[in-house]
C-alpha positions in Angstrom: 0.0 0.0 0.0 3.1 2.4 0.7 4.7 1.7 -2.4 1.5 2.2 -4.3 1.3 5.8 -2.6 4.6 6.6 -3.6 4.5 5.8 -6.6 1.4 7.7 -6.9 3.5 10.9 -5.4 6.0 10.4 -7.9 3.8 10.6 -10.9 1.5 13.0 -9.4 3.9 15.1 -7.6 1.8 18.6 -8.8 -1.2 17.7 -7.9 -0.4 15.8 -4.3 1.4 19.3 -4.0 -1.2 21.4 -4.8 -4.0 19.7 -2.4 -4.6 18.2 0.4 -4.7 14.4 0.3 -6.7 11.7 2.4 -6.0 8.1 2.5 -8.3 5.7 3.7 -7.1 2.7 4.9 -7.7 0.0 6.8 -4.1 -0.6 7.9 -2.0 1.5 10.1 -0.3 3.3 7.7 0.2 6.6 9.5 1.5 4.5 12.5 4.5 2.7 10.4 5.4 6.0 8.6 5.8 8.0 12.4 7.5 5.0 13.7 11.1 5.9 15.4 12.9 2.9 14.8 11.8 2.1 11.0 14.4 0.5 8.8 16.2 0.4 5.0 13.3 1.1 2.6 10.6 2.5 5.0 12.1 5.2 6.3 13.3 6.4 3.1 9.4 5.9 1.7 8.7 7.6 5.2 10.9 10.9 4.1 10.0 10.9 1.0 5.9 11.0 1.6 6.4 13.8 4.7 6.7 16.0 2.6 2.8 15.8 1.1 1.0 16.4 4.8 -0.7 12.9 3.6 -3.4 12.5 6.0 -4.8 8.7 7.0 -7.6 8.2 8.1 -9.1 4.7 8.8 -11.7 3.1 6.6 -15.5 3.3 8.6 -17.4 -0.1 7.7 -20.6 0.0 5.6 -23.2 -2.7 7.1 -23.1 -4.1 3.5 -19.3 -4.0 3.3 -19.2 -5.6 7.6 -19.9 -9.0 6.4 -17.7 -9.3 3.5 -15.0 -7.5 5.5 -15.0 -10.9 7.7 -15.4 -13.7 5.5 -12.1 -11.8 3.8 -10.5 -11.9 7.0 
């Protein structure tokens, strides 16, 4: 998901820059990005993404969406 955001940023760099950008998720994105101790490729893909003010915000379930959401899990 991370790398697909990236590359997103990289091809979209004028318009990421130009607006503010919400991702919704249902991982903990904005967690691994702010964490201290990160390593090799992630913290680069953490720098590299900081500067955007990317905003994650976690995905609210639909009651349609709540069932299939568990039989995926």
């Amino acid at each position: 998901m991370l790398n697909a955001i990236l590359m997103a940023s990289c091809k979209l760099r004028h318009y990421i820059q130009a607006h503010k950008i919400t991702v919704v998720t249902s991982y903990p994105l904005s967690q691994i990005l702010q964490h201290r101790e990160g390593t090799g490729r992630m913290v680069k893909w953490a720098i590299e993404l900081a500067e955007f003010g990317l905003r994650f915000v976690s995905r609210h379930a639909i009651k349609s969406q709540a069932f299939t959401d568990f039989v995926a899990e």
